[in-house]
C-alpha positions as CSV (number, residue, x, y, z in Angstrom):
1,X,-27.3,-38.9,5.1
2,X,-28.8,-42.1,3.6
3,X,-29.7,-42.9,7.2
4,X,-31.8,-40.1,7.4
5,X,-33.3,-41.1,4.2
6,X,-34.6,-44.0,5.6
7,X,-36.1,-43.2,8.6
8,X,-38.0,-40.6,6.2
9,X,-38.9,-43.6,4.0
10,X,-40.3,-45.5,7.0
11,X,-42.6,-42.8,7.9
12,X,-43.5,-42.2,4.7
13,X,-46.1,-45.3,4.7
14,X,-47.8,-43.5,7.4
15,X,-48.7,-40.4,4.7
16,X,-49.2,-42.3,1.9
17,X,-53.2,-41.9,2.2
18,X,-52.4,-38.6,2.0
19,X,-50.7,-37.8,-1.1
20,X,-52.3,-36.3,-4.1
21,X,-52.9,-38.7,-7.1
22,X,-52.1,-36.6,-9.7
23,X,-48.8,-35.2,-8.1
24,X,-47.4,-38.6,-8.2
25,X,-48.4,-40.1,-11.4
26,X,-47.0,-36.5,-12.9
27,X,-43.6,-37.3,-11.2
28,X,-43.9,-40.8,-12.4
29,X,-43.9,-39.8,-15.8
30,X,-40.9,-37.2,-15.7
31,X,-39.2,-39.8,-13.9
32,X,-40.4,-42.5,-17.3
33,X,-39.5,-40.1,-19.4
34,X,-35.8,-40.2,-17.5
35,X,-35.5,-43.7,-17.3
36,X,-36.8,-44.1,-20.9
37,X,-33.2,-43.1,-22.1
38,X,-32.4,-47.0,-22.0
39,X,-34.7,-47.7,-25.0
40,X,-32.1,-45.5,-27.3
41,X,-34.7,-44.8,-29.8
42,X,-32.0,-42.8,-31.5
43,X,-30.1,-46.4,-32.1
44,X,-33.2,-47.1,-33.9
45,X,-33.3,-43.9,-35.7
46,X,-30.5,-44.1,-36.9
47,X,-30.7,-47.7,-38.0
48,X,-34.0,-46.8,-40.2
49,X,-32.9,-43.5,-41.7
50,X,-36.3,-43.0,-43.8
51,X,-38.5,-43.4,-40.7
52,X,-40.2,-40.5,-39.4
53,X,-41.6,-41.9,-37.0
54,X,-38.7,-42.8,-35.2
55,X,-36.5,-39.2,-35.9
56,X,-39.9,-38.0,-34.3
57,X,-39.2,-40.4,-31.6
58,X,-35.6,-39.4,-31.5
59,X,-36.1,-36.3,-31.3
60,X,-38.7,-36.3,-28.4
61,X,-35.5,-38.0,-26.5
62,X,-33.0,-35.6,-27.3
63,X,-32.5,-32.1,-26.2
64,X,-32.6,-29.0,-27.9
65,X,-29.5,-28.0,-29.9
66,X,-29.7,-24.8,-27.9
67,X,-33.2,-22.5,-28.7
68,X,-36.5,-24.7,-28.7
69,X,-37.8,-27.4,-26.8
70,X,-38.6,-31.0,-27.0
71,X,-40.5,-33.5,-24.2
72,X,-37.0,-34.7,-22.9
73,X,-36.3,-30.7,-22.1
74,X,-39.7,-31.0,-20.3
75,X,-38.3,-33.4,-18.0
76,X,-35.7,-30.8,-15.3
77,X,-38.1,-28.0,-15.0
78,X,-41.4,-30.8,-14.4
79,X,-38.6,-31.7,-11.6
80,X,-38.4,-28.6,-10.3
81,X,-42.0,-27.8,-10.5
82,X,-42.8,-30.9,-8.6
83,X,-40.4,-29.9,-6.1
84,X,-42.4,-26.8,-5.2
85,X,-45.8,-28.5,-5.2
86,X,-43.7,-31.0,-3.1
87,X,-42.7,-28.4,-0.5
88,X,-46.1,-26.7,-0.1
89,X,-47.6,-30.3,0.4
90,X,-44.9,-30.8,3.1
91,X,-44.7,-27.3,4.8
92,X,-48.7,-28.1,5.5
93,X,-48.5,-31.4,6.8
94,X,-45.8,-30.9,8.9
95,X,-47.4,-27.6,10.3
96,X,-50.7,-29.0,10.9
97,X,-48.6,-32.2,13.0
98,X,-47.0,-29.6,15.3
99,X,-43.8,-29.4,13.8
100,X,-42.1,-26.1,15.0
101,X,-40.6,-23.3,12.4
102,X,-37.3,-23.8,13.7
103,X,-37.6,-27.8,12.9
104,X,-39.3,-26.7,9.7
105,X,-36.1,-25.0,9.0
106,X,-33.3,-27.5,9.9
107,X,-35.1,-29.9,7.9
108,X,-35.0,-27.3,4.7
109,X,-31.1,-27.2,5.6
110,X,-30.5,-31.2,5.9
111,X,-32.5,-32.0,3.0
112,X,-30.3,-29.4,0.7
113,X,-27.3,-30.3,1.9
114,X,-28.3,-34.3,1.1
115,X,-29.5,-33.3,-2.4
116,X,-26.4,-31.5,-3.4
117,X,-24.0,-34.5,-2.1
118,X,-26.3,-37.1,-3.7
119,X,-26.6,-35.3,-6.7
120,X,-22.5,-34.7,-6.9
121,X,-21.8,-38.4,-6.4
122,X,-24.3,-39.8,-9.0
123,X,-22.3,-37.4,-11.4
124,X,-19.2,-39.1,-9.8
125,X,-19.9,-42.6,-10.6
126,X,-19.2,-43.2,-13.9
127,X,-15.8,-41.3,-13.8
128,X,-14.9,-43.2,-11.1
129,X,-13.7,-39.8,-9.3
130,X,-15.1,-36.8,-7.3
131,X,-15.9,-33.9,-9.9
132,X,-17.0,-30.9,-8.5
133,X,-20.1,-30.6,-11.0
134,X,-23.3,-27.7,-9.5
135,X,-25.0,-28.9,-12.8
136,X,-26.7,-32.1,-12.1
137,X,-30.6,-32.2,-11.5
138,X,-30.4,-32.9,-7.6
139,X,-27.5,-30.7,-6.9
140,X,-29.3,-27.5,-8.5
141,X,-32.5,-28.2,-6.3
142,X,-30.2,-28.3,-3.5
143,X,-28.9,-25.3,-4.1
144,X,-32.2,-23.6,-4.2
145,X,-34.4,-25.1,-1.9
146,X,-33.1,-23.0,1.2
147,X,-34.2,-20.1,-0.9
148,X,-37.3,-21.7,-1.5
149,X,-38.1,-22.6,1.2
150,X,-37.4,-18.8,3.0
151,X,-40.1,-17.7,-0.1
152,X,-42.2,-20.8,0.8
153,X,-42.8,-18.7,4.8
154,X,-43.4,-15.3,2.9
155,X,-47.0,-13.8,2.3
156,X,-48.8,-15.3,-0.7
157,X,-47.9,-11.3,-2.1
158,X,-44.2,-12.0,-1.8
159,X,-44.2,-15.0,-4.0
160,X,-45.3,-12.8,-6.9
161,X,-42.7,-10.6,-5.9
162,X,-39.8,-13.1,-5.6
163,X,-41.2,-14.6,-8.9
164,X,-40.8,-11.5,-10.8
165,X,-37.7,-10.1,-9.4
166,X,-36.0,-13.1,-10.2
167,X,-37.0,-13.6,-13.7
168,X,-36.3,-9.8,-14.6
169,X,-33.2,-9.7,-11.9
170,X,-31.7,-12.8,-14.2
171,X,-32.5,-11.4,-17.6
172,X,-30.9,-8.2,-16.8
173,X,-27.9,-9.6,-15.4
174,X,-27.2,-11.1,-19.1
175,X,-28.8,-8.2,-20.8
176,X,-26.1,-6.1,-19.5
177,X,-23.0,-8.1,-19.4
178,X,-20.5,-7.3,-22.5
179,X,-20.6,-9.7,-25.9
180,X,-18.4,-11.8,-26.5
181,X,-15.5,-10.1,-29.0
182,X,-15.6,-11.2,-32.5
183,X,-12.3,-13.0,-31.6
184,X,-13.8,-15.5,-28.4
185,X,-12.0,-18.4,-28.7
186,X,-15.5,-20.7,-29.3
187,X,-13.4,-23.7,-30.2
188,X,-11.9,-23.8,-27.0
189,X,-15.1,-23.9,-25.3
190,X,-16.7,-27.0,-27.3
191,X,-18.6,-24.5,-29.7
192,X,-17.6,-25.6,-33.4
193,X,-18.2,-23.1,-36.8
194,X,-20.8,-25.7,-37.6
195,X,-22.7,-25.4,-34.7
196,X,-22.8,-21.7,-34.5
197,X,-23.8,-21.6,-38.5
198,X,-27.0,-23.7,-37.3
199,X,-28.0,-22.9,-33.9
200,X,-26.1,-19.8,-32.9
201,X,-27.7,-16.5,-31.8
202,X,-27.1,-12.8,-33.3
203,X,-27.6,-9.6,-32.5
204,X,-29.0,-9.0,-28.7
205,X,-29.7,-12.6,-28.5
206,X,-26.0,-13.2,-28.6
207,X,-26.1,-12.3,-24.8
208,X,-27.2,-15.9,-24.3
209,X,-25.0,-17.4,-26.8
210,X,-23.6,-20.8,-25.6
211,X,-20.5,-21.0,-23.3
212,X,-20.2,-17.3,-24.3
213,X,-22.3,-15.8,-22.2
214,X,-21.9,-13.9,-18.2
215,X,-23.0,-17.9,-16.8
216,X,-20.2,-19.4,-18.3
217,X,-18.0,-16.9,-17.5
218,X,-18.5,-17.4,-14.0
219,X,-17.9,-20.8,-14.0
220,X,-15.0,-20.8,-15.7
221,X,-14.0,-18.6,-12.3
222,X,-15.7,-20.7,-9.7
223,X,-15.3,-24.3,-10.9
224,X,-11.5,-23.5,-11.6
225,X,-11.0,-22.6,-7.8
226,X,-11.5,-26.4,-7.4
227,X,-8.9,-28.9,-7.8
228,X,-9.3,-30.8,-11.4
229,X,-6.9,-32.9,-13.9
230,X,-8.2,-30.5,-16.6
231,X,-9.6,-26.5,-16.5
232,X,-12.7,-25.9,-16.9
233,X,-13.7,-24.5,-20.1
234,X,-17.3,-25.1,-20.4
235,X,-20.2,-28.1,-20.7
236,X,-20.3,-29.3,-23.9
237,X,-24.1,-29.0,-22.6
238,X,-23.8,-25.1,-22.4
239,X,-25.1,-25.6,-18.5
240,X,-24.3,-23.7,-15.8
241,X,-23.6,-23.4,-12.3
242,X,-25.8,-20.3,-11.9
243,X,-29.0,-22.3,-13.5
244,X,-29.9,-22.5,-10.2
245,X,-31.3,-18.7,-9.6
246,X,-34.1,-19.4,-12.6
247,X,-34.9,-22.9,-11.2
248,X,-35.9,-21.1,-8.3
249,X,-38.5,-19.4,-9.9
250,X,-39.7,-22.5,-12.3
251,X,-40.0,-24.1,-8.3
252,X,-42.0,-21.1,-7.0
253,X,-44.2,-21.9,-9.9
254,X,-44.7,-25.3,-8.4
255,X,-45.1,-23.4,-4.8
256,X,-48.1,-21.8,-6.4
257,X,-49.5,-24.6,-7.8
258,X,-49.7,-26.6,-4.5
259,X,-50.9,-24.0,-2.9
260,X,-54.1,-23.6,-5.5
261,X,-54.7,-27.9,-5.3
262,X,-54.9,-27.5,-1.5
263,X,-57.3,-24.4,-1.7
264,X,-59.5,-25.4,-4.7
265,X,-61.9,-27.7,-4.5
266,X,-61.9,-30.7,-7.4
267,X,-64.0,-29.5,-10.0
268,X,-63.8,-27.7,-13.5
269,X,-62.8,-24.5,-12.0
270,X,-59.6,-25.5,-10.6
271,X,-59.2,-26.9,-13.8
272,X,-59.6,-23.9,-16.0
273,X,-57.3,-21.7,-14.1
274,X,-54.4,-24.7,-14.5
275,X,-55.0,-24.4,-18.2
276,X,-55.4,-21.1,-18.5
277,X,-52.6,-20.2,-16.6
278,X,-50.5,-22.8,-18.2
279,X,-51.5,-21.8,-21.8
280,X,-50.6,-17.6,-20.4
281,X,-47.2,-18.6,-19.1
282,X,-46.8,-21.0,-22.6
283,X,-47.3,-18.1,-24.4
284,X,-45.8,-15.0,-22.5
285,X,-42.4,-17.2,-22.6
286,X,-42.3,-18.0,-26.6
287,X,-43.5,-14.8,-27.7
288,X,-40.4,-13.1,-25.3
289,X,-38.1,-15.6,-27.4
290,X,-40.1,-14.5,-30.5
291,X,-39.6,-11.1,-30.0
292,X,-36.1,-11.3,-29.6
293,X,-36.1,-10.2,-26.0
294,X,-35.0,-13.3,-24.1
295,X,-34.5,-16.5,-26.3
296,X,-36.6,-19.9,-24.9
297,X,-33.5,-21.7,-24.2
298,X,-33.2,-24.6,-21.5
299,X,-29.5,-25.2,-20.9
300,X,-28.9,-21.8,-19.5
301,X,-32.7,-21.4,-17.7
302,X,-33.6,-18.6,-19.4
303,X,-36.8,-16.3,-17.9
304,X,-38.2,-16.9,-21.5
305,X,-37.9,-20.5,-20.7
306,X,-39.0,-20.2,-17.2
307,X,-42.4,-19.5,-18.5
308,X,-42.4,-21.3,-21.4
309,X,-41.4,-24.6,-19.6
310,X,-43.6,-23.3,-16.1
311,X,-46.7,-23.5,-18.8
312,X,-46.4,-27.3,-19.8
313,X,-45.7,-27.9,-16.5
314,X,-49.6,-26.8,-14.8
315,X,-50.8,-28.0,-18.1
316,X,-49.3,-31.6,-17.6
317,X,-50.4,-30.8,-13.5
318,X,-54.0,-30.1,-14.7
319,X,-54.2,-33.3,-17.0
320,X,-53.5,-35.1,-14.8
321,X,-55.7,-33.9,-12.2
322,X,-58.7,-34.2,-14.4
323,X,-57.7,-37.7,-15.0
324,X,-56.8,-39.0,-11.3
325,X,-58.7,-36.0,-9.1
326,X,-61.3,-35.4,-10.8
327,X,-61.8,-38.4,-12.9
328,X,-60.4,-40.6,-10.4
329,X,-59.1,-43.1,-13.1
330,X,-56.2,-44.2,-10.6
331,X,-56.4,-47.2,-12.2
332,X,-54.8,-46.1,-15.8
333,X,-51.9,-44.1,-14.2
334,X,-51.3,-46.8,-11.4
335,X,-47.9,-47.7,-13.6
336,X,-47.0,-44.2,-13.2
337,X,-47.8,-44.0,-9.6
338,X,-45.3,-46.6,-8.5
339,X,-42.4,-44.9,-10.0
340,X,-43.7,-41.4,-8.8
341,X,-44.2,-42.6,-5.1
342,X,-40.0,-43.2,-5.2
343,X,-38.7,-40.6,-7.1
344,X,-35.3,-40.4,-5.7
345,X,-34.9,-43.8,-6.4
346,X,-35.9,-44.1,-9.7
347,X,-33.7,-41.3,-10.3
348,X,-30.7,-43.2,-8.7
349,X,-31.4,-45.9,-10.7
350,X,-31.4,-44.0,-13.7
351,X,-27.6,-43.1,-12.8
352,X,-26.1,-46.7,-11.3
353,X,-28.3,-49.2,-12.6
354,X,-28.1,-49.0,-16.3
355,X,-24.8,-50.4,-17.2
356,X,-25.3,-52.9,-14.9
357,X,-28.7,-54.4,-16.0
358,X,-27.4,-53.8,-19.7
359,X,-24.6,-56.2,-18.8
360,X,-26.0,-58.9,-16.7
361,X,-29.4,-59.6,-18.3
362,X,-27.6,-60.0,-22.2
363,X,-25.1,-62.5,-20.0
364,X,-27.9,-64.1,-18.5
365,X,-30.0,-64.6,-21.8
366,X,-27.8,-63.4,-24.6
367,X,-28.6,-61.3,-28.0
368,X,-31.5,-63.9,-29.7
369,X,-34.4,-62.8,-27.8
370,X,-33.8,-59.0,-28.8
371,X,-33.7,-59.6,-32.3
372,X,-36.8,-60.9,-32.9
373,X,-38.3,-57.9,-34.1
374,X,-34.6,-57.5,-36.3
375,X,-31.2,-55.9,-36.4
376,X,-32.5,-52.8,-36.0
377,X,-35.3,-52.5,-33.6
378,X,-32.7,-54.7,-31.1
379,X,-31.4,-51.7,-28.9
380,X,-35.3,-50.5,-28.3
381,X,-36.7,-54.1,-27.1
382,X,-33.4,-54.6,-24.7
383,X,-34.4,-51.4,-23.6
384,X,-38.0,-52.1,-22.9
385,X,-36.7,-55.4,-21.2
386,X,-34.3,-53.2,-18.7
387,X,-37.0,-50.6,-18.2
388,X,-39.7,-53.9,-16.7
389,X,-37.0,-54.4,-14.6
390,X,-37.2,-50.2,-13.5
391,X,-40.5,-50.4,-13.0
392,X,-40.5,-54.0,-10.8
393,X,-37.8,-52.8,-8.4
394,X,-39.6,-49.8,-7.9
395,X,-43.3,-51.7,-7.7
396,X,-41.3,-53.9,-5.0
397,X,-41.2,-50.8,-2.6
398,X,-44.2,-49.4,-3.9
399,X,-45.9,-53.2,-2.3
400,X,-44.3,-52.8,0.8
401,X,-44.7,-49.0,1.5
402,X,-41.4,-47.9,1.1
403,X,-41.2,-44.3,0.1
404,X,-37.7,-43.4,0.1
405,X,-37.3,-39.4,0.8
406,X,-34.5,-36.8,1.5
């Protein structure tokens, strides 16, 4: 697999010319936003417990207790999202080099299978031990990208169709399933009486309760099959193996998306439609939640949050394109840029490197220069210093036009 990577990555300098500024600089910042976890504003938070500002900071790196949103939920579905732009991009190019649709379609195959064995042995690192997890980031887009990319070779019409069969398809499938009985056992599935008190859902929303709902079910069927020290009783995250069918539509977003950049000329009018079509899809999928219908909820992919989530996603798209395409101020999103260029590995480094640049730069230059700022700001600035480090292993490759790709 990682061979394969890397004859990618050396072709990739041959493309670079090619790639669209704002498509990179948007993937740079999900992937900042990702590796931003080592600045631990929470630490900070938590240390200064009359701040707003920092429980605003906090916040904006935590997830959702369950309904709602906040920019670190933003950062999976601006994955996914990317991931259909990505393919469209890709699906032309390689098309327009003479690339056959049988070739087309082993590469679809090879680069799912890679995704979903990278992605399973990030999530095995830190236990030291193969879990068989369908959860992680990578491994979900593996599962869906052969489904994608099937869509991608449809008519324009079918994507519409795919779309909204999926999203209605997925909300009916939980629509119908049976509540859970007043008796479910939520204790045993990491849900305390606190947490439902605060964040649980009632009445018809209950369909979509956490770990109580026809998702979790499943997997407490499927991931059982598998050989484990423990059952499986649920994520303490409420995700699920089955995410994967919404993420396909959040991705055939994307699919539209880079479709629309490669047909619309740079000028105010592509820009409108982004907006306008991320501001529709913004509101279509908070007023379902609103309504009670479908509740906007990330960790189980709701359709609500589909197009709740789809809507940030063009508006960050259009942004940036204003900025970068339009604007062409490459310049001011050049720090973004180099991480975008390597996603997959600032994402890997996200997963292996952290521990080991926490460890080895305090060993190298110990606590003092972290506390200058004091006690409690200490966890942010020796985040900041292992996040310069991110950022120059990745402008390293950026310098020598390494793009590493699956």
């Amino acid at each position: 697999m990682f061979t394969a990577v890397l004859q990618i990555a050396s072709q990739s300098a041959i493309t670079f010319r090619h790639r669209v500024a704002s498509v990179d600089a948007y993937r740079g910042l999900v992937m900042f936003l990702m590796l931003g976890e080592v600045l631990h504003t929470c630490d900070v938070s938590a240390a200064l417990p009359a701040s707003r500002f920092w429980r605003f900071v906090c916040f904006q790196q935590t997830h959702a207790a369950w309904v709602g949103c906040s920019l670190h939920d933003l950062i999976q579905p601006s994955f996914y999202f990317l991931v259909g732009v990505g393919l469209f991009l890709s699906m032309r190019r390689r098309a327009s080099s003479g690339q056959t649709r049988a070739s087309l379609a082993w590469h679809a195959i090879a680069r799912s299978f890679a995704l979903i064995i990278l992605g399973m042995f990030l999530v095995a690192v830190h236990p030291r031990q193969w879990v068989w997890n369908f959860v992680d980031t990578l491994t979900q887009i593996g599962l869906g990208y052969p489904f994608l990319f099937a869509i991608a070779r449809r008519p324009k019409r079918d994507w519409y169709v795919a779309l909204a069969a999926i999203l209605f398809g997925y909300w009916l499938f939980f629509a119908l399933s049976p509540l859970a009985p007043p008796d479910f056992a939520y204790d045993r599935v990491f849900v305390s009486p606190e947490w439902l008190s605060l964040h649980g859902l009632h009445g018809f929303a209950a369909h979509w309760q956490k770990n109580a709902n026809v998702a979790a079910a499943f997997d407490r069927w499927f991931l059982n099959l598998f050989p484990a020290d423990v059952p499986h009783d649920g994520y303490t995250s409420g995700l699920t193996t089955l995410n994967f069918i919404p993420s396909i539509a959040t991705m055939i977003i994307g699919l539209m998306a880079g479709e629309f950049l490669t047909r619309e000329r740079l000028t105010t009018r592509r820009l409108q439609w982004l907006v306008l079509s991320g501001v529709v899809l913004l509101g279509v999928g908070w007023g379902l939640g609103v309504a009670g219908i479908c509740p906007v909820v990330k960790a189980i992919w709701t359709p609500s949050w589909v197009l709740f989530s789809g809507g940030w996603c063009l508006l960050f798209l259009a942004a940036f394109s204003a900025l970068l395409d339009v604007g062409g101020v490459t310049w001011l999103a050049f720090p973004l840029t180099v991480i975008g260029t390597n996603s997959v590995v600032a994402y890997s480094l996200s997963h292996l490197y952290p521990s080991f640049a926490f460890n080895s730069l305090r060993r190298i230059v110990g606590a003092a220069p972290f506390q200058s700022f004091g006690q409690p700001y200490e966890p942010f600035v020796y985040g900041c210093a292992v996040l310069v480090m991110y950022w120059l292993a990745l402008y390293f490759f950026y310098r020598r036009r390494i793009f590493v790709r699956i």
